[in-house]
Each structure stands twice: as C-alpha cells, then as structure tokens.
C-alpha positions in Angstrom: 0.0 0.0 0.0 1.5 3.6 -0.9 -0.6 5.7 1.0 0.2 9.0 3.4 -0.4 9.1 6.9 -3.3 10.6 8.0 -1.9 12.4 11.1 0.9 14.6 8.8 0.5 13.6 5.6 4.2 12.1 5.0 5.0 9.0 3.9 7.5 9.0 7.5 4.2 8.9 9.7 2.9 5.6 11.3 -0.9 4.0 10.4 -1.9 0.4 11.6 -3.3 -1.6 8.0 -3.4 -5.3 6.3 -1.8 -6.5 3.9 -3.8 -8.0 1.0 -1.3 -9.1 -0.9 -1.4 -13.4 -0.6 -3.9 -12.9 2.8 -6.9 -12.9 0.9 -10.1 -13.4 2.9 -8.4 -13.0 6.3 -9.0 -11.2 9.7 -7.1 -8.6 11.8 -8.2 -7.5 15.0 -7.7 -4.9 17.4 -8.8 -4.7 21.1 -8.4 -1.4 22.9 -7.9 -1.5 26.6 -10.8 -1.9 28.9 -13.0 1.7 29.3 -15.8 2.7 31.6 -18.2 6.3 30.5 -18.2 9.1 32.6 -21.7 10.5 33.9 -21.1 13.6 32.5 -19.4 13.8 29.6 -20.0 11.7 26.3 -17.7 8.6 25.2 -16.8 8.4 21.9 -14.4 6.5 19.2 -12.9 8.2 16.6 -10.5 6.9 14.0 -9.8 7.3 10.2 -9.9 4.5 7.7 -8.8 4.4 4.4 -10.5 2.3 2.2 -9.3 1.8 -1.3 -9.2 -1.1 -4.2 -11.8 -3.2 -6.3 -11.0 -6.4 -3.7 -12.0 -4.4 -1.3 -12.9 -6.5 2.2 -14.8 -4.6 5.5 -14.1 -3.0 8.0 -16.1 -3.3 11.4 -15.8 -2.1 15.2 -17.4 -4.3 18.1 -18.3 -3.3 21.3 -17.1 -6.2 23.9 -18.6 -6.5 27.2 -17.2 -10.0 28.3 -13.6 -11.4 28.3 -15.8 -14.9 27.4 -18.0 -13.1 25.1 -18.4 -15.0 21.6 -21.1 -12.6 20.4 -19.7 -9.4 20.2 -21.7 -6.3 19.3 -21.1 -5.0 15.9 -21.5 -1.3 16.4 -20.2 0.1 12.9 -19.8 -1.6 9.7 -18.3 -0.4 6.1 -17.0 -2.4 2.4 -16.3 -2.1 -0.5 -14.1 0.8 -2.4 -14.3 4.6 -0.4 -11.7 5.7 -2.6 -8.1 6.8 -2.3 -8.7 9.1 0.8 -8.4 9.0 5.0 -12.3 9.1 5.8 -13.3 9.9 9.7 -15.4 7.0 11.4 -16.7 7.6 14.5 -18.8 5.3 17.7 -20.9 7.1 20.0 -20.7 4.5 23.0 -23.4 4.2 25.7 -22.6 1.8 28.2 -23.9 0.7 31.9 -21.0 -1.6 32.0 -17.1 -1.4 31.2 -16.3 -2.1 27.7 -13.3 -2.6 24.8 -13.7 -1.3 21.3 -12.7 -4.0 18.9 -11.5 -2.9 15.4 -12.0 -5.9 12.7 -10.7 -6.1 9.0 -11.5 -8.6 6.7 -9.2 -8.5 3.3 -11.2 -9.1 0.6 -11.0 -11.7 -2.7 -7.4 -10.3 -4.0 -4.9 -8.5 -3.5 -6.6 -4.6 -4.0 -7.7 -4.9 -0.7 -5.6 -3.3 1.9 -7.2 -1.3 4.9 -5.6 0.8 6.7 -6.5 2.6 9.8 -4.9 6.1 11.5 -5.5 8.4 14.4 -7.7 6.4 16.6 -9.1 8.7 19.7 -11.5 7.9 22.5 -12.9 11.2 23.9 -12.8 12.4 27.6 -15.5 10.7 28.1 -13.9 7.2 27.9 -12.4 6.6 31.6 -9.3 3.8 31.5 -10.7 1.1 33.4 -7.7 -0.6 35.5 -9.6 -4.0 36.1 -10.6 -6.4 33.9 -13.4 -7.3 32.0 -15.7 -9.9 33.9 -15.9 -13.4 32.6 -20.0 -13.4 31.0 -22.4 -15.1 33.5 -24.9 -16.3 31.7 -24.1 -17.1 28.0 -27.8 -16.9 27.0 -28.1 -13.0 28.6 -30.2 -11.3 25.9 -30.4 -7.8 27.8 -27.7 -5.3 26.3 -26.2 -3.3 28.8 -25.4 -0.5 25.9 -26.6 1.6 23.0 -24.4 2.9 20.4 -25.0 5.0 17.2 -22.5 6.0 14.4 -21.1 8.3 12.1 -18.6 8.4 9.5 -18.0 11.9 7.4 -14.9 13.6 6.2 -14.6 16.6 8.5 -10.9 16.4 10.4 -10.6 15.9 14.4 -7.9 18.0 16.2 -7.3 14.5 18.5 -4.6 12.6 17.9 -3.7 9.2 19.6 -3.3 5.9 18.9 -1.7 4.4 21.9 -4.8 2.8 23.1 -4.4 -0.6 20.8 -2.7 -3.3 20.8 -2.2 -5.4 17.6 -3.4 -8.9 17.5 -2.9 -9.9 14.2 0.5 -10.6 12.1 -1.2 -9.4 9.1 -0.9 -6.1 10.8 1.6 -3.7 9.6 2.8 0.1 9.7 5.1 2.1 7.7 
C-alpha cells in the first residue's frame, strides 16, 4: 500500500493496515484497553480509515462486554471501495457496563484490498478502566447493557492518539 499518513501527511508517519497481498479473505483484529463512561461527559471512538481497491474487504468495530463473550456487538460496519482518501469514522458508545472497542478487518477476494486505519481517539468521556473485563455469567443473557450509534463523514478531528491498541494480528503492519 503507498498511501500517506493521515496524522501529517508524509509517507514518515505511522498508520496500523493489512496487507492483502497473498492474505486474501483474512481477519485482523484490534482490542483497545478496557474503558468505563463518565456521567457527564459523552464517550466516543474516533478513528480514520482508508478504504481503497476493487477487492475491497470490511471493516467493522465491536463493542465487547465479556472477556468470554463470543457474540460481540457489531457497532459500525463499512465495504467495499471509499476511494483513495483517509475518511473519519466515529462510535458514540453508551454503556452501563465497562467495555473494549474492537476494530476488525476482513481482506477481501485479492490482492486490491488493503485497509488501513490512523489516528484512533476515545474522547474524555472514555475513563481507563484498570480492572478487567468480567468473565460473561450467563451465556444466554439477551439484555444489552449499551446503546451505540455512528457516524462516519470527512470533517478532520484535532485529536490525535493511537496508543490505546494493541495489535493482535500478524497481518498487521505500519510504515
């Protein structure tokens, strides 16, 4: 992928993305550390994506509840070709319960594919949680301790950190 950051706009800056090329039809995944919302301010997830190619997979954010949680909530959802251009995405997260944001690629049929993500914030109203998440206690719970909506547009956020994830794929990549 020859792409710019989104953060400076050099080809020197750092951006998290995976690599089509021979990975066809896999998944990367990100977990961000554990968060709980403050009562009064609003929690939000901001990020940029970059989207472009004719194989082009999706790209999806979970909300996780559970460290045992096998359903996870998809909260935002895009495929196909955006085009060659960062694009902000953003989750408005309400939440009763401490939570992690889980980013999710999926490379689509060939190798114009790559996704790339840059810039990822979480609002003030996203307190670090120091614990961690509790094991789920019922597996067939069907109450949703949250309610999340949304957004994606093209206007720029003055916010700027991306220290809040951890990789967990080696299709994962900077440059």
């Amino acid at each position: 992928m020859n792409i710019l950051d989104h953060t400076g706009g050099f080809a020197s800056g750092y951006y998290i993305y995976l690599e089509a090329l021979n990975n066809y039809d896999e998944v990367g995944q990100m977990y961000s550390r554990s968060f709980t919302i403050s009562p009064s301010d609003e929690c939000k997830f901001v990020f940029y994506y970059y989207m472009f190619g004719s194989n082009m997979g999706e790209l999806n954010v979970y909300l996780r509840h559970y460290v045992n949680e096998d359903r996870l909530q998809k909260v935002w959802s895009l495929s196909g070709d955006q085009g060659p251009k960062w694009i902000r995405g953003q989750v408005n997260v309400t939440s009763s319960m401490s939570f992690q944001i889980v980013v999710e690629g999926i490379i689509g049929n060939g190798f114009l594919s790559d996704i790339a993500i840059d810039d990822t914030v979480f609002t003030p109203g996203c307190l670090p949680f120091n614990g961690a998440l509790p094991d789920h206690p019922d597996d067939s719970s069907s109450s949703s301790p949250s309610s999340l909506s949304s957004s994606s547009s093209q206007s720029p956020s003055s916010s700027t950190d991306s220290s809040s994830y951890s990789s967990s794929s080696s299709s994962s990549s900077s440059s």
